[in-house]
N, C-alpha and C positions, 0 to 999 in steps of 0.2 A: 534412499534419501535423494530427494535433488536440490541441486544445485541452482542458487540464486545470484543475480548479478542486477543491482541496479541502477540507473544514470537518469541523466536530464535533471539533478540539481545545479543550483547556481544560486547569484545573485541577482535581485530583482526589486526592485521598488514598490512601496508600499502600492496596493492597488492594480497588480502588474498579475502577470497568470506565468504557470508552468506548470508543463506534466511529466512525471515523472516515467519510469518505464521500469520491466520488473522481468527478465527477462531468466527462463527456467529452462536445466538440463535436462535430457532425457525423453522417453516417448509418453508417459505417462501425465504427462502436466493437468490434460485433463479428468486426471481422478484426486483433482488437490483444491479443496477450497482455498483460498488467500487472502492474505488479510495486509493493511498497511498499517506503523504504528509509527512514529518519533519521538523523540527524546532530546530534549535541550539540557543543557549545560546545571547539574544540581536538580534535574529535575528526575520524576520518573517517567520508564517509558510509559508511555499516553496512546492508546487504540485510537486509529480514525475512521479506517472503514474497513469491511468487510465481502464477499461475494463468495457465491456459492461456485462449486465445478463448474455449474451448468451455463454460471450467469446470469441465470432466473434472479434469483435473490440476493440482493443487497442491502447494508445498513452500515450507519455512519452516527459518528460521534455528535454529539448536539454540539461542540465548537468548532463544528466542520460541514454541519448540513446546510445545504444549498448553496456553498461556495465548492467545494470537493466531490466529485467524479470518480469511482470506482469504476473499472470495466477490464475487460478480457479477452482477448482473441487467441483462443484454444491451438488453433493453427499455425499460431505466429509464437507459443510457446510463453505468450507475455500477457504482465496484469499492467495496467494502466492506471494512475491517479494524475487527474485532471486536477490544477491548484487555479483556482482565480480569486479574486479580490483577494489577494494574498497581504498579509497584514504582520507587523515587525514581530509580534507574540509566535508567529508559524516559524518564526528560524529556529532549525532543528537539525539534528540528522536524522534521515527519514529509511525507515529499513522495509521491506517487504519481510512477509512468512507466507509458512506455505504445512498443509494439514491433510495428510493422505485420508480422505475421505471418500473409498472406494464403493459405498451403498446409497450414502444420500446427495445426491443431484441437485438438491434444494437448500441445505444445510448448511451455514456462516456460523464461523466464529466469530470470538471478540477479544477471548483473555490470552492473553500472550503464553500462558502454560499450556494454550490450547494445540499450540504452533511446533513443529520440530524440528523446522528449517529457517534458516534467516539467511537475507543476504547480510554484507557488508557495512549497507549504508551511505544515502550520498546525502552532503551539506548543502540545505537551504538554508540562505538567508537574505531577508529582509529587510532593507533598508528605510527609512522616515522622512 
């Protein structure tokens, strides 16, 4: 299994950008597709976006397309989600996963049963 750690939440005003980082133990990161999800307070967790090992493929929640950035740098051990026009409904705690997918290069998840690692979690929030 590896090991997830993630950071660069805060606080930040309606309108405002952050990226978070997703940062993975071990030599193996890139045989892991990853995915990012959150979950606010009574709610359930909510899938945002997705990427493949390769980084080829990605996809992303319809209340997060074209504001939210998935990406990856295999090298650096870490998955990225870029937040902009960031809006008071995104305050959440935002967790990475991660999905030993050692055959397909191309291949994203979505469903959170799909995942068998999870970081922590760090709190966004949004201010009005």
């Amino acid at each position: 299994q590896v090991q997830l750690v993630e950071s660069g939440g805060g606080l930040v005003q309606a309108g405002g950008s952050l990226r978070l980082s997703c940062a993975a133990s071990g030599r193996t990161f890139s045989s892991y597709a990853m995915g990012w999800f959150r979950q606010a307070p009574g709610k359930e967790r909510e899938f945002l976006a997705a990427i493949s090992r390769s980084g080829a493929a990605t996809t992303y929640a319809d209340s997060v397309k074209g504001r939210f950035t998935i990406s990856r740098d295999n090298a650096k051990n870490t998955v990225y989600l870029q937040m902009n026009s960031l809006k008071p409904e995104d305050t959440a705690v935002y967790y990475c996963a991660a999905r030993f997918t050692p055959y397909n290069r191309n291949t994203y998840h979505t469903e959170a049963s799909d995942f068998g690692s999870w970081g922590q979690g760090t709190q966004v929030t949004v201010s009005s």
